[in-house]
N, C-alpha and C positions, 0 to 999 in steps of 0.2 A: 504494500500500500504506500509507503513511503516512496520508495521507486518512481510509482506512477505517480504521485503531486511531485517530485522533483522534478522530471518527466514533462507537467503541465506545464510548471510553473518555469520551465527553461524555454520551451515551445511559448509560451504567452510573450514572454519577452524578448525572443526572436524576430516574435509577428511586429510586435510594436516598434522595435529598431530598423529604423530607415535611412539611405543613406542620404546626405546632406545636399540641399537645392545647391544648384552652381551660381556664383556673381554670373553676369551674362555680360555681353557685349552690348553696348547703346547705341541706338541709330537714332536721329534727329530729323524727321518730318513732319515741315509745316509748323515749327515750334514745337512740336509735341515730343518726348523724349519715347522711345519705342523701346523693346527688347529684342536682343538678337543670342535666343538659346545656343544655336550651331552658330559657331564662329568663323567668318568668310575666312578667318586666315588660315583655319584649318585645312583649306583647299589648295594652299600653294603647294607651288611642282617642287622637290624634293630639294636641287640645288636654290632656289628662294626660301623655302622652310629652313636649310642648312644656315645662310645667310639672317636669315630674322632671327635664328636663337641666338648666333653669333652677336649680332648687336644688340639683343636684350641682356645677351650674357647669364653671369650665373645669378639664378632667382633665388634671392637668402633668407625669402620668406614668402610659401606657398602654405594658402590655407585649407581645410578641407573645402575650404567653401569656392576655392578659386583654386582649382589642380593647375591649372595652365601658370599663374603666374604672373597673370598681365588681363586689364580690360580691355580689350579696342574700341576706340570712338568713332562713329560711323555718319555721316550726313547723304539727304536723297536731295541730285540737284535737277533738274531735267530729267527725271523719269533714271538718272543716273545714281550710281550706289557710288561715294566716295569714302576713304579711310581719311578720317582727320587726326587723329591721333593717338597712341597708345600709355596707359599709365601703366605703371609696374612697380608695385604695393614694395616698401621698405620696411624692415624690422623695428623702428623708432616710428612708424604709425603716419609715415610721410609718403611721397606718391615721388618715381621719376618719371617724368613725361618726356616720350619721344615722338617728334612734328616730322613735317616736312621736311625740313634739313635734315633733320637724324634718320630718317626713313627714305631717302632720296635716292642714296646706293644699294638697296635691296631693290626697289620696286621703281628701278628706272624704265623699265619697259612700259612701263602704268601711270607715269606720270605726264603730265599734258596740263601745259599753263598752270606750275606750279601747284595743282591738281593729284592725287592720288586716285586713279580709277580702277573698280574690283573690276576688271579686264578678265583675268582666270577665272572667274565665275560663269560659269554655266550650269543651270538648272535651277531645284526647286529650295530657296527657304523659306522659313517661316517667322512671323515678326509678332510680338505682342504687345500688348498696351493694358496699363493698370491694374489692377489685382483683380481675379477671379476666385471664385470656391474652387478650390480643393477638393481632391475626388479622394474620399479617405482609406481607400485601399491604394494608391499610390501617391503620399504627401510629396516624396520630391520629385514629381513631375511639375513644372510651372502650371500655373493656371490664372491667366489674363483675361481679363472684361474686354477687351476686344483682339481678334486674333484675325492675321491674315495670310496667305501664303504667295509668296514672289516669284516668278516664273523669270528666271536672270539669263542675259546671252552676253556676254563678255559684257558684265557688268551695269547693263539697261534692263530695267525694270518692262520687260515687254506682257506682263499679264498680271493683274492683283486680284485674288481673289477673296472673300470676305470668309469668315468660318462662322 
């Protein structure tokens, strides 16, 4: 009998341990501050992913809450997805920010009138806005009051779809 409430009561607290919502990327339309779950830079081609961790360098403070390391900040300008900048969390509770300049020699192929364009983007993601309920069989999935999904071809926003 013991066995089995050990049993229960290890299985209860199993069910209840979830693992931790991720900080997200933020994109900016229209004034509106957006969420961006999948992060566009996850898509760069191997030798540009090689080059972006080289200049973010070594991350001396990654939280469960941010495995990657870094927010990217994202702006929609003509139907176009651009990177404005990345922050990347410090141990003393301070942010490094890297712009234009500091981002210039990775994603020179992408750049156009001192511009960053998600150029290697093609296909579908997904964007969120404001808080939504929680679906209580899986808490760290986001859940946004308004959600949309972006249909991208070398970085032009060519279809929005509402959810």
């Amino acid at each position: 009998m013991k066995r089995l409430i050990i049993i229960a009561l290890f299985s209860l607290a199993c069910f209840s341990a979830g693992a931790t919502q991720q900080i997200h990327d933020k994109v900016i339309i229209d004034g509106e501050t957006w969420e961006l779950p999948l992060s566009p830079l996850q898509y760069l081609q191997p030798e540009m992913q090689d080059a972006f961790n080289a200049l973010i360098g070594n991350r001396n403070f990654v939280s469960t809450a941010n495995y990657r390391g870094y927010i990217a900040y994202w702006y929609v300008e003509r139907s176009r997805l651009y990177l404005d900048r990345v922050e990347i969390p410090q141990m003393d509770g301070t942010r490094k920010t890297l712009s234009g300049k500091d981002l210039k020699k990775v994603f020179r192929k992408f750049r156009c009138w001192g511009k960053i364009k998600a150029g290697w983007i093609t296909g579908k993601i997904n964007v969120g806005y404001g808080i939504g309920r929680r679906d209580t069989a899986n808490p760290h999935i986001p859940a946004f009051a308004k959600e949309e999904s972006w249909v991208l071809k070398k970085g032009r926003i060519i279809r929005t779809d509402a959810k």
